[in-house]
Z-matrix of the N, CA and C atoms (Angstrom, degrees):
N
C 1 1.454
C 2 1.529 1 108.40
N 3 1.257 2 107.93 1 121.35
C 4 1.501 3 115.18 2 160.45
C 5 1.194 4 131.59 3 -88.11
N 6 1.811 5 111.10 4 127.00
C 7 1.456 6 115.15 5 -164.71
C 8 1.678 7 92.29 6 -127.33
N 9 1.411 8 85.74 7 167.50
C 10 1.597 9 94.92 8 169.33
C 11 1.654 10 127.02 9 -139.91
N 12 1.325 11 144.03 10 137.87
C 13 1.343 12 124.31 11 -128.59
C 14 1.527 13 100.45 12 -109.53
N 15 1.192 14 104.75 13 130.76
C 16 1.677 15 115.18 14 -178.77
C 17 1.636 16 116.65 15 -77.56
N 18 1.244 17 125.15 16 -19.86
C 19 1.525 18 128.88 17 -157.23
C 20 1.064 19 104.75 18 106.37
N 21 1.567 20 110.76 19 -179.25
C 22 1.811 21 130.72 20 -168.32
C 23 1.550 22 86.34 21 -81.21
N 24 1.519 23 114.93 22 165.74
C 25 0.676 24 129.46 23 -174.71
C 26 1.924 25 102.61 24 -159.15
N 27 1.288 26 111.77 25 161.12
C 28 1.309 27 107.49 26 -158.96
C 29 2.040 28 106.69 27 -172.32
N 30 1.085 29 103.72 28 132.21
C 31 1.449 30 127.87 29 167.19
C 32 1.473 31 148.02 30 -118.11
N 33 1.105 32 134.01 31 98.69
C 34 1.443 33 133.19 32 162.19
C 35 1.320 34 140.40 33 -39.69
N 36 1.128 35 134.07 34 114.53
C 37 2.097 36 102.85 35 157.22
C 38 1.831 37 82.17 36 -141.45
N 39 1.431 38 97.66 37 144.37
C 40 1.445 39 106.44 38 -164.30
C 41 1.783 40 100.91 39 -141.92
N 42 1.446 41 121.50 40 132.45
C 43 1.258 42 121.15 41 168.71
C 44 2.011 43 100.26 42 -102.71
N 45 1.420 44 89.77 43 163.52
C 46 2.019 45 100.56 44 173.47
C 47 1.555 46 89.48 45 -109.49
N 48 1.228 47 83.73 46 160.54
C 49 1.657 48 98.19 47 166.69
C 50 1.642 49 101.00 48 -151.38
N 51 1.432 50 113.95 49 95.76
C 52 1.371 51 111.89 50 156.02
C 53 1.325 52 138.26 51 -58.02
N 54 1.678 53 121.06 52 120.84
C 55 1.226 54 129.10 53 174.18
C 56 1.788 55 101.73 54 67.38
N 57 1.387 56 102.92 55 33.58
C 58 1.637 57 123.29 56 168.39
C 59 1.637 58 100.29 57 47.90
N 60 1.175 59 129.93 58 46.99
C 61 1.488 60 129.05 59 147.74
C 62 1.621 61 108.27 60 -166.59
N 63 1.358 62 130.84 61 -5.06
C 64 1.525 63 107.80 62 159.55
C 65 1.379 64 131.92 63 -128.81
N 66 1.106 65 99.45 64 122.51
C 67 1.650 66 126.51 65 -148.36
C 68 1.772 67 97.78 66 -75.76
N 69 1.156 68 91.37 67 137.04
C 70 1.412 69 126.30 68 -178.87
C 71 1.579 70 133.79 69 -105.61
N 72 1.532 71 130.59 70 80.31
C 73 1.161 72 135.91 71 -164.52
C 74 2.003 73 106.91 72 101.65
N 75 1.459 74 77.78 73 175.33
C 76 1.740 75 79.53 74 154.23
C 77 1.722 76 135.76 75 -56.07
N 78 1.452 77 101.14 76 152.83
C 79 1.809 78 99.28 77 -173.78
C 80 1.986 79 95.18 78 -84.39
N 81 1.455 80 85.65 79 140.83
C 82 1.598 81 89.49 80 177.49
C 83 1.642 82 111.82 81 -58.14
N 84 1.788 83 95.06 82 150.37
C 85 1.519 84 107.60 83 -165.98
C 86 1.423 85 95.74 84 -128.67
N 87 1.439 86 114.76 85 130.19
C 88 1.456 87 127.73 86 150.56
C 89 1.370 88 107.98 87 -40.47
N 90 1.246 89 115.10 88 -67.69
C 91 1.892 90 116.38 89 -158.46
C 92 1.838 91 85.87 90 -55.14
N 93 1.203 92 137.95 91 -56.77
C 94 1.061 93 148.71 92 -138.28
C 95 1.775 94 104.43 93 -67.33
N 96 1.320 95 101.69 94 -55.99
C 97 1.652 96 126.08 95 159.12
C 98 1.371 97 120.12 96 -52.04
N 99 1.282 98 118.84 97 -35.45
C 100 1.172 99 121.35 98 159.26
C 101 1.886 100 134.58 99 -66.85
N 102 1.632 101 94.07 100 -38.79
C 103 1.354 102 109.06 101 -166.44
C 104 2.046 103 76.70 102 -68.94
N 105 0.936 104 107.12 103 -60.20
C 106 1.523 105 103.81 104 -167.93
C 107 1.136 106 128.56 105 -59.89
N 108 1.389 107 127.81 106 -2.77
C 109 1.960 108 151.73 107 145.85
C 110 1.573 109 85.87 108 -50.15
N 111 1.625 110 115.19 109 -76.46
C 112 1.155 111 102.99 110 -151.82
C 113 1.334 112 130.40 111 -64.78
N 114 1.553 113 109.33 112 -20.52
C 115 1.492 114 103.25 113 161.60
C 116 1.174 115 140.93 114 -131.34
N 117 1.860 116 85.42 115 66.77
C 118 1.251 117 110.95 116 -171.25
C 119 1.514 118 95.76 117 -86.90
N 120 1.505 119 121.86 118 -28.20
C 121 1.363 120 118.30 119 -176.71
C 122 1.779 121 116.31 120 -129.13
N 123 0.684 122 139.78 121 120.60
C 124 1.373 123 157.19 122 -162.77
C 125 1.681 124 104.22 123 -48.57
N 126 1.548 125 107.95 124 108.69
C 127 1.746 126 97.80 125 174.08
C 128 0.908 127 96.08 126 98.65
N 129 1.369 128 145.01 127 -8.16
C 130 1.405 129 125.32 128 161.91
C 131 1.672 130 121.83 129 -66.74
N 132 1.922 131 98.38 130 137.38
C 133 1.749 132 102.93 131 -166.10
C 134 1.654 133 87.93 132 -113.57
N 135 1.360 134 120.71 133 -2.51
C 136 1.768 135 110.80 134 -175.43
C 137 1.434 136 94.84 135 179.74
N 138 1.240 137 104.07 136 168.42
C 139 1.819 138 120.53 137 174.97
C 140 1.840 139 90.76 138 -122.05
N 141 0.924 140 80.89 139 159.77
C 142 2.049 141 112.78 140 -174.23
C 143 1.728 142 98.76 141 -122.39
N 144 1.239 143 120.12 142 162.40
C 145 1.114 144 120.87 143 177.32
C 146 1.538 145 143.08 144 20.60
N 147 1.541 146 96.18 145 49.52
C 148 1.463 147 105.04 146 -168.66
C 149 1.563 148 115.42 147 -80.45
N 150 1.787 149 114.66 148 151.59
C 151 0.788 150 128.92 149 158.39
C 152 1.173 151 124.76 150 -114.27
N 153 1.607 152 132.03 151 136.52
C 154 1.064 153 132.44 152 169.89
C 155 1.695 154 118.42 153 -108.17
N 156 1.235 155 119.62 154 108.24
C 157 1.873 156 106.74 155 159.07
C 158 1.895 157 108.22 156 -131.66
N 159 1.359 158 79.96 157 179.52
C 160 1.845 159 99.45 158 179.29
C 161 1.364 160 90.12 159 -120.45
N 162 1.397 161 71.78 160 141.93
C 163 1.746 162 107.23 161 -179.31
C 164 1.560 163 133.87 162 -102.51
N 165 1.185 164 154.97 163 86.92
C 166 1.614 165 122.06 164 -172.90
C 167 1.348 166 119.54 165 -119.34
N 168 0.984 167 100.88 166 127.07
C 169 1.144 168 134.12 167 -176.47
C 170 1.649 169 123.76 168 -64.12
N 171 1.295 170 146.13 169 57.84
C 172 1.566 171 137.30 170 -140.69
C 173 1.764 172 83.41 171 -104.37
N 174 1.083 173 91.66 172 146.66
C 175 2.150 174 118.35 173 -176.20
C 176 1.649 175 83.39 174 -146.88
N 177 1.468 176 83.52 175 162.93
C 178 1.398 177 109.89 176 167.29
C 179 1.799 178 117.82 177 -54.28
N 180 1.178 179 116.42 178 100.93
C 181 2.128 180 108.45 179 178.98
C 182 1.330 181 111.73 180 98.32
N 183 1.835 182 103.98 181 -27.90
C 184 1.812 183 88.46 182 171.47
C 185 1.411 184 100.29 183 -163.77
N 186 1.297 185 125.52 184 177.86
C 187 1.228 186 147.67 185 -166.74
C 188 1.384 187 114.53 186 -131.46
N 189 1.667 188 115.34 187 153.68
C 190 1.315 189 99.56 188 170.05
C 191 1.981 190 92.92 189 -142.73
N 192 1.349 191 103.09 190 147.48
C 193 1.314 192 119.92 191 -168.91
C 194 1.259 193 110.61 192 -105.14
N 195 1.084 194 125.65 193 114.59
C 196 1.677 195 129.15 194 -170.62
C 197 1.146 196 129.56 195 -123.50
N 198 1.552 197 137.40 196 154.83
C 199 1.352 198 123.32 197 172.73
C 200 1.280 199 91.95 198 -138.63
N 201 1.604 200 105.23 199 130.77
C 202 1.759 201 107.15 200 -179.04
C 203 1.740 202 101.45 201 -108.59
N 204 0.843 203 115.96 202 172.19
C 205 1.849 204 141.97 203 169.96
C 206 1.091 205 115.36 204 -158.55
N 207 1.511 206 89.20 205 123.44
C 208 1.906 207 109.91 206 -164.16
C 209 1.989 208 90.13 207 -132.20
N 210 1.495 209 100.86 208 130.02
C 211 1.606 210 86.92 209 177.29
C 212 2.307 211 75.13 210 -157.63
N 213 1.546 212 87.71 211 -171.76
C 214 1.573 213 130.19 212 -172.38
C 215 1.368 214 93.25 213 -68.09
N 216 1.441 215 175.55 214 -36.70
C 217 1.129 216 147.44 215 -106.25
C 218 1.534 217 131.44 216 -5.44
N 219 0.952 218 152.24 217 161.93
C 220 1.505 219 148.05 218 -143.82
C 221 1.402 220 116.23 219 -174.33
N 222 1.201 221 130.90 220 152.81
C 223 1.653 222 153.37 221 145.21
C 224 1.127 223 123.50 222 -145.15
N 225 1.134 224 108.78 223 137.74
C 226 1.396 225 105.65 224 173.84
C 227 1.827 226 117.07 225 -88.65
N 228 1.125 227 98.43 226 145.20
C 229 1.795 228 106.74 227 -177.82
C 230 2.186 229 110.62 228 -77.74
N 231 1.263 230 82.37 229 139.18
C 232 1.728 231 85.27 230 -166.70
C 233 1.822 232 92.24 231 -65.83
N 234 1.102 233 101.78 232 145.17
C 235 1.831 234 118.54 233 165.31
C 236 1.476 235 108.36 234 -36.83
C-alpha cells in the first residue's frame, strides 16, 4: 500500500485533579487522545509510528493527568 506523509500529528485527553485528589471531568482516554492525533491534520487515513504515554502535570493546588499520542500522519495514494 502506498501512502503519503502528512506531518506529525498529535493528541491530548487530560483529567484535573484539585488539591491532588478530586478529579475533575472525565478520566483521560487513549481512544480519545487518539481520535484527536487524527484530526489534528486534515486527510489523515492512519498514524505510523505511534507513541503513546501519560503525563502529569503537578502545579501548585492541582494536577492534571494526561495521555498524549504523537505518531506519522498518513494517506494513502489513489491506485
Amino acid at each position: 500500500m502506498d501512502s503519503e506523509s502528512l506531518g506529525a500529528a498529535s493528541g491530548t485527553s487530560c483529567q484535573r485533579y484539585w488539591v491532588y485528589l478530586l478529579p475533575s471531568g472525565e478520566p483521560p482516554s487513549t481512544q480519545l487522545a487518539l481520535e484527536r492525533a487524527m484530526v489534528s491534520r486534515a486527510g489523515t487515513e492512519f498514524l505510523v509510528n505511534m507513541t503513546v504515554e501519560t503525563r502529569l502535570d503537578v502545579r501548585l493546588g492541582y494536577m492534571d493527568e494526561c495521555i498524549l499520542v504523537e505518531g506519522e500522519a498518513r494517506r494513502r495514494l489513489a491506485p
